[in-house]
N, C-alpha and C positions, 0 to 999 in steps of 0.2 A: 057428443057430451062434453061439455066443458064446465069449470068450477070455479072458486077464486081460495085464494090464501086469507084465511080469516089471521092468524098470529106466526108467528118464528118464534124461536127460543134456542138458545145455546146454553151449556155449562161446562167450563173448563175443566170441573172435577165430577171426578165418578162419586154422581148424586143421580136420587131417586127423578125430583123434577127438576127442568130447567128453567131459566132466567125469560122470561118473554121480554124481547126487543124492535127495535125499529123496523132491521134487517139482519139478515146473517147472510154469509158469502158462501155459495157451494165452490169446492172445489174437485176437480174430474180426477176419480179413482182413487179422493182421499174422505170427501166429506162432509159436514158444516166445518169451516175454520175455525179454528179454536175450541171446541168440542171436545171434551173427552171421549168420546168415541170416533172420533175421526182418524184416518188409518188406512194403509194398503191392506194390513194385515188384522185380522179380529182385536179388538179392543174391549168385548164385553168381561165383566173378568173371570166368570165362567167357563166360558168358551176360549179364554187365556189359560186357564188353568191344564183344561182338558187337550188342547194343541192351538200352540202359539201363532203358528205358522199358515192356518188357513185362511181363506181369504175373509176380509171384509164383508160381507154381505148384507151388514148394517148398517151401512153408512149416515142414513138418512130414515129417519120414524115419523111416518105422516101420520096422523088419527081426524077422521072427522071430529068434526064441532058437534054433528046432529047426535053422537053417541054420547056429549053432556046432556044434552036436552033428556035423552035416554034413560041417562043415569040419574038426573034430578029429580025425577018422577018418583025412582024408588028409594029416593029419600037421600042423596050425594051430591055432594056440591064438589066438581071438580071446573076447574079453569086449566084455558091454556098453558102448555109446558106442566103442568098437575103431574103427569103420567108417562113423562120422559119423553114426549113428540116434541119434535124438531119443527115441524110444519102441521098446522092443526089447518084441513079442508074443508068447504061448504061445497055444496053441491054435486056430487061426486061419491057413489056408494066404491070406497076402495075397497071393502071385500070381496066384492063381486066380480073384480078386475081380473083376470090372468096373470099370472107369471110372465115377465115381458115385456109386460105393459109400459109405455112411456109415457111421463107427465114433462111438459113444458112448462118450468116455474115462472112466468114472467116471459119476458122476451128474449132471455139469454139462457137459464139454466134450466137443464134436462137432469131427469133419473129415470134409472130404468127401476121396476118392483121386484125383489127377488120375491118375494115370500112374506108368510104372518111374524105378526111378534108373537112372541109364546110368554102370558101373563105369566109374572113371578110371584112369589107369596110377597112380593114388596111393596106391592099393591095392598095387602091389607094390613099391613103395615102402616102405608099411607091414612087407610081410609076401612076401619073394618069391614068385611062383609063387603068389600069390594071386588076381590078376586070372585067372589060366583057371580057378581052381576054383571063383570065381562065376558064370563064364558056362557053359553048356553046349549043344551041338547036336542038335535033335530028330533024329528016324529019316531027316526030307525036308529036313534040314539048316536046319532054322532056328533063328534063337538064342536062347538063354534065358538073361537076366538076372536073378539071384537075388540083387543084393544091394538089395532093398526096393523099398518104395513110396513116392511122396510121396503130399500133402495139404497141403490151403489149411483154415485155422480157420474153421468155421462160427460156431461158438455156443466163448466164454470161457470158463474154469475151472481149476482144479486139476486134476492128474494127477500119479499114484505110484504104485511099488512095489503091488500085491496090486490096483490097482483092477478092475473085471469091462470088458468090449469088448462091446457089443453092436453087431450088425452089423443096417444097413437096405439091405437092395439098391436099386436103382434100376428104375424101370418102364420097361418097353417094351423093345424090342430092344436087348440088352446092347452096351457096345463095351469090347473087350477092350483091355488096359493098353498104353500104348505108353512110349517112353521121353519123357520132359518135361523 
């Protein structure tokens, strides 16, 4: 299964959406450069408030492209960087992925997926009536969180527009995405 980078986006300041750009530069074990959430240690300011001290696990917020299509249908018009993704995907259902999982952004930079984003009320903020149309409830009522994945930078590099996704699963008994 492989995919390609439809947008990037960085923001230097802790904001809701970010800046869509040419390129943004991963860096390993810190995060897009220049980012306000880039960091060894958590940067959300939440999760600063709560303990300063754990690790990063956010480093990096991928969201498919195919969940605007999603969202336009039931009347939202969201665009790339809209919803705080650093890297907006095509081809590539990242929910579905494992814990583990490794994307290849380009030719040079890797992340590994920790886990879900978990929507904030910022989201309807953004965009009312937004927050329930990224969650939704299975048949045995559990919940589904659609608005992305994170990831922590393995391996440094550039990432843009048109680059390919290859995806490395992880061995052994898979664990599925939790919120992070």
């Amino acid at each position: 299964m492989t995919g390609v980078v439809v947008s990037v986006a960085s923001s230097p300041a802790h904001r809701f959406s970010k800046e869509p750009s040419e390129r943004i530069e991963l860096i390993a074990g810190i995060g897009v450069k220049g980012d306000s959430h880039a960091g060894e240690k958590v940067q959300h300011r939440s999760r600063v408030r709560a303990n300063p001290d754990q690790p990063n696990l956010r480093q990096v917020h991928l969201m498919a492209e195919e969940l605007f299509e999603e969202l336009s249908l039931k009347g939202f018009r969201v665009l790339p960087g809209d919803l705080g993704e650093n890297v907006t995907t095509r081809g590539i259902d990242l929910l579905s992925l494992p814990a583990g999982t490794r994307l290849r952004l380009g030719t040079h930079a890797s992340v590994e997926i920790t886990g879900l984003r978990n929507p904030c009320t910022q989201i309807d903020a953004f965009q009312k009536g937004l927050m329930g149309a990224v969650l939704e409830r299975t048949a045995d009522g559990g919940l589904v969180r659609k608005a992305g994945v994170m990831a922590v930078v393995l391996e440094s590099g550039p990432v843009g527009a048109g680059d390919a996704i290859e995806i490395t699963m992880p061995e052994g008994p898979h664990r599925r995405l939790e919120p992070v």
